[in-house]
N, C-alpha and C positions, 0 to 999 in steps of 0.2 A: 142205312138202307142204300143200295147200291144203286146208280140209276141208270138207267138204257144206256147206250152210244148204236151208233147209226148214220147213217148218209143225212149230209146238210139238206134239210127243207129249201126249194128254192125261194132266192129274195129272201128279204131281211125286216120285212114291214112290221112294226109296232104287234105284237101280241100281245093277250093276258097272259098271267104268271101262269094260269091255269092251262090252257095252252101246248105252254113253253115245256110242261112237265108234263104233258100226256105219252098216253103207253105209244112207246117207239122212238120218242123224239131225243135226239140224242142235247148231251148239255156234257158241262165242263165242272162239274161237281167233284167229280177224283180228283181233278188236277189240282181245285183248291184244296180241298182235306190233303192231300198230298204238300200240296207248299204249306200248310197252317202247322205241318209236323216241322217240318224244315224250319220256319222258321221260328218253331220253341227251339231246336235241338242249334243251330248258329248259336243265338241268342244265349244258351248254358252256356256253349262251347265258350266263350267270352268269361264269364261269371263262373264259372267251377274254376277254369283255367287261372285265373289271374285275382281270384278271391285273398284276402287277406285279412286278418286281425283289425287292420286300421280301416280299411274296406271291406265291408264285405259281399256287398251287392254291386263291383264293379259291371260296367255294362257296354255290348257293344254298340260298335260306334254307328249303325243302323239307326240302334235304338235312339244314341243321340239327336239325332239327326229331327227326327218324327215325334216325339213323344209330344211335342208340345200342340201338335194340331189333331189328333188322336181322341175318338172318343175318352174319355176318363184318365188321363194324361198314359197311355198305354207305351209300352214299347213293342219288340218286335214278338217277343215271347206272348207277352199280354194280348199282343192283337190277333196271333195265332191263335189262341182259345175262345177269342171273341169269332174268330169265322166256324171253328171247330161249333161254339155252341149255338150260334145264328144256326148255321145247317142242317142242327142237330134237330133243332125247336122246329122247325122246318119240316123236314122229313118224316118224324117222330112223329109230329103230330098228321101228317097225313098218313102215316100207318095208322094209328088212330081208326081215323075215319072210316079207313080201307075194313078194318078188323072190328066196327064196331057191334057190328050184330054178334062178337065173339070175342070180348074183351079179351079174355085170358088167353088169346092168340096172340093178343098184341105183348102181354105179361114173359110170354115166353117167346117171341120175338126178338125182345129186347134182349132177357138174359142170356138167349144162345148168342145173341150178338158181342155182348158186355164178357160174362162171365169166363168161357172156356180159355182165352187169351191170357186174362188177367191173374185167374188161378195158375197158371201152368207159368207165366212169366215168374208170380213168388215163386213157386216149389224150385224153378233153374237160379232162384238169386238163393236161397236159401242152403239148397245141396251144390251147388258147382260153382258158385261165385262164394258164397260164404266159405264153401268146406275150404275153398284153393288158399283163399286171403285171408282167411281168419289167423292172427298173430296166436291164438288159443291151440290146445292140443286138443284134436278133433271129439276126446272124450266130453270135455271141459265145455268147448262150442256146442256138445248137443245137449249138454245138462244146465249151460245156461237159462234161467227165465228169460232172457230178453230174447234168444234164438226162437220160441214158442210162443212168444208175445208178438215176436215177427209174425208169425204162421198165422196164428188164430185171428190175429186183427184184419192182415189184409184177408186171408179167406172170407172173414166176414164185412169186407168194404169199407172198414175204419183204419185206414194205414197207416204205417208205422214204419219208419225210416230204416233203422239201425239193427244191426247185426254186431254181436260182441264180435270185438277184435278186426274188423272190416273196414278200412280206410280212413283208417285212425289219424292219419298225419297228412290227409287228401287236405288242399289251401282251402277248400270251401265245407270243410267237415265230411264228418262218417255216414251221410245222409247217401243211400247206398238207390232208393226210388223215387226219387224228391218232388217227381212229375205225376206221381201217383194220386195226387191230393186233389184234383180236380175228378176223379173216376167215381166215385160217391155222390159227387154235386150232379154228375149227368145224371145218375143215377133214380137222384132224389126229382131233377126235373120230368123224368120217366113216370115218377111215383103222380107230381102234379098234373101229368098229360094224362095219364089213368081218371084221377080222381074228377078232375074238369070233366073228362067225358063222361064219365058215372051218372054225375049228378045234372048231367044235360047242360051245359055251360058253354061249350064248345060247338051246340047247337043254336045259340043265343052269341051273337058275336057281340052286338051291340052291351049288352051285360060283360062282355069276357073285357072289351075296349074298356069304359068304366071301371070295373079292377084293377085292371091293367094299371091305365092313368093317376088312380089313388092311391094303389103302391107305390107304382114310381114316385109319386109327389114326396109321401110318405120319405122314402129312402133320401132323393135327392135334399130335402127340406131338413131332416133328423139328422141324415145323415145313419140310418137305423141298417145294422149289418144284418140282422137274422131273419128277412123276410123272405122267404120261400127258403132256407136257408138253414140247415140243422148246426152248421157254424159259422162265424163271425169272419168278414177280411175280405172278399169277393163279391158284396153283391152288385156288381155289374154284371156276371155271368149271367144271373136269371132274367135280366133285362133283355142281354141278348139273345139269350131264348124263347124269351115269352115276342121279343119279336117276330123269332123265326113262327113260334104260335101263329102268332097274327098275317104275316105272309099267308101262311098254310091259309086260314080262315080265311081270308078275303083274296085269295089267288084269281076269282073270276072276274076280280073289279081291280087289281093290279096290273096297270100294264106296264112291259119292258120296252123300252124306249129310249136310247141314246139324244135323243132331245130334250126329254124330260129330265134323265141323269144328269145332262147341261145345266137345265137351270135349277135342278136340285143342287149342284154343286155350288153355283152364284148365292144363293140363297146360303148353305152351310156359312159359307165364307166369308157373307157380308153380315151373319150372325157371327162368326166367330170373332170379328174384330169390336163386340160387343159383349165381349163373354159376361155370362151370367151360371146359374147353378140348374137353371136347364139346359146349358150348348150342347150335356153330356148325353143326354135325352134325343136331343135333336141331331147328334152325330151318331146315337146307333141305329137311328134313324137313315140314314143319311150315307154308312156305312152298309147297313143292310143289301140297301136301294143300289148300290154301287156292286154289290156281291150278284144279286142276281142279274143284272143287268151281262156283267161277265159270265157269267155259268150257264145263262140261256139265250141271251139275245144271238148270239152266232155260235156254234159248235167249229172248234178249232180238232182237228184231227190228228194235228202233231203233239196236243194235249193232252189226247185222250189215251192217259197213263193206264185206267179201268181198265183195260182190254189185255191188259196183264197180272193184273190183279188189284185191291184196295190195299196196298202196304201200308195207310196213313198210322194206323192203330199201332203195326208194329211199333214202326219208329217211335212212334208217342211213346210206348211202353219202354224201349231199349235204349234208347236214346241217352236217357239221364245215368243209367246204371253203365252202359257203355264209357262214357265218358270218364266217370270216375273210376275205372278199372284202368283203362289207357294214361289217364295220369297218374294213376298210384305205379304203375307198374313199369309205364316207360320213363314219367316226370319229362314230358315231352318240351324240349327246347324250341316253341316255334308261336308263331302267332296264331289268335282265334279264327282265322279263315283258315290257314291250313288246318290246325287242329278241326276245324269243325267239317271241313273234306273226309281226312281220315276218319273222323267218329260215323259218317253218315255212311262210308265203305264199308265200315265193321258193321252198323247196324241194319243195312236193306236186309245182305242176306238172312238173316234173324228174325227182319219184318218178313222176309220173301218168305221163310219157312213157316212162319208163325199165319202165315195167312192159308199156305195152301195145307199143312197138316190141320190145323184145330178152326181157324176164323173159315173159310170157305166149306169143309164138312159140316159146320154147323149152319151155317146159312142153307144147306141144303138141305137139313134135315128141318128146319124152319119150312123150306116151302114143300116139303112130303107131306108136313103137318098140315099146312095151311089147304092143300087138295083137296086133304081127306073128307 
């Protein structure tokens, strides 16, 4: 969901979140979705590039750096998806709300948001990246099963990496959409934002908090991967969304305040030198709070990327496939900042286009709908 930009409100005084996101108010929400793509796509650049048999998850030196104060011991990749899915849980569910006298607005919302990008990204890795690299004779590649195991899985949301004969001897394997694997799990939180609103949940905050806290308990304490979760290995994602949930819900009794971010920060930190198996809890917490504080407490105009368009998604989509086409093809002698310069120059225009033919037409035909 794209959100306004606009002339700075004068003064900078304490608001509600609720507020901070009313119609017209401008805010800094592209700019992060825009850095949280940046910095999955550094963070590959690093890890495709310099992968190896005896390593295989080499990482950059960012991620070094940070992972250890990081909700869930995250790097720069990791924390990229944790702002991507805060904003998501967030917004999503305030469409929600907007849409509720009409759920199946909300239903198709999403999918003209999700779907027309992601369909049309396989079909260009499948016919113009497979057909170029495929080591197979173009016969061979289309009578392959795994060329139509490609097809059929991602069209239907379950991905699947690999393409016979396509980056076969790349350092970090033939994994040709390796970033694809989180686009299901929004997916599925989509399905949760439905279902809570259905059953009246999400009108009942108090009840939604209480679930809330007993899953997480649940997860942090078991350690249980499949809660909200059709697969195993991620569940901090849903945590970070079912915060952005919570934002959403309580936006009129949140307020954004660079005082309070102060001693929410004092507070993380003199928890943190006490780590226990809730600090993870408490820093997406904490994390969150820090996010909107940035996106609406002052609107930065030299940020305000939105006014060009939402490129985040492309990137997210191109980015990984990008990279390992550029290494199979160049075997590029250089380090992961440059490499990861060049990958983000080949991929804007790809997002740039990918936004204004198929992600922008659709968002328009979303709000035709929504008039009517």
């Amino acid at each position: 969901m794209s959100m306004m930009s606009g002339s700075v409100s004068p003064g900078h005084q304490a608001r509600t979140l609720d507020a901070c996101l009313g119609k017209g108010q401008p805010n800094n929400f592209d700019f992060l979705r825009l850095f949280a793509a940046c910095m999955v796509l550094f963070g590959h650049s690093f890890t495709l590039l310099e992968a190896s048999p005896a390593d295989r998850f080499p990482h950059d030196p960012v991620t070094l750096l940070i992972f250890k104060y990081m909700p869930f011991g995250q790097g720069l990749p990791g924390t990229g998806l944790h702002i991507f899915f805060f904003i998501s849980g967030l917004l999503v569910t305030l469409s929600f709300i907007n849409h509720k006298k009409n759920p199946l607005l909300f239903v198709w919302a999403r999918a003209l948001r999700i779907l027309p990008a992601y369909w049309v990204s396989t079909l260009v890795l499948l016919l113009l990246v497979g057909t170029w690299y495929t080591t197979l004779p173009l016969q061979d590649y289309f009578m392959n099963p795994e060329t139509w195991t490609f097809f059929w899985r991602n069209m239907l949301m379950a991905p699947y990496y690999y393409l016979p004969g396509v980056f076969t001897t790349n350092p970090f394997g033939a994994s040709i959409n390796g970033s694809t694997w989180t686009i299901p799990l929004e997916v599925q939180m989509y399905a949760w934002v439905f279902f809570f609103g259905l059953i009246g949940v999400l009108s009942r905050r108090l009840i939604f908090v209480a679930f809330f806290l007993i899953c997480a308990g649940v997860q942090i304490i078991f350690a249980e991967d499949y809660i909200f979760l059709l697969q195993p290995g991620e569940p901090r994602l849903w945590i970070f969304f079912f915060v952005g949930m919570l934002a959403a819900l309580y936006s009129k009794h949140i307020v954004i305040s660079p005082k309070l971010w102060v001693i929410f920060t004092l507070i993380y930190f003199a928890a943190w030198q006490h780590e226990n198996q809730w600090l993870n809890l408490l820093g997406a917490a904490y994390f969150a709070y820090s996010l909107l504080v940035f996106a609406t407490y002052k609107y930065y105009s030299f940020l305000d990327v939105g006014k060009f368009g939402d490129y985040s998604y492309g990137i997210y989509l191109y980015s990984f496939p990008v990279q390992q086409l550029l290494i199979h093809t160049l075997k590029p002698q250089m380090n992961g900042w440059l490499f990861s310069l060049l990958s983000f120059l080949v991929c804007l225009p790809l997002a740039v286009a990918s936004w204004h033919i198929l992600e922008k037409p659709a968002m328009q035909l979303k709000r035709k709908i929504q008039q009517k």
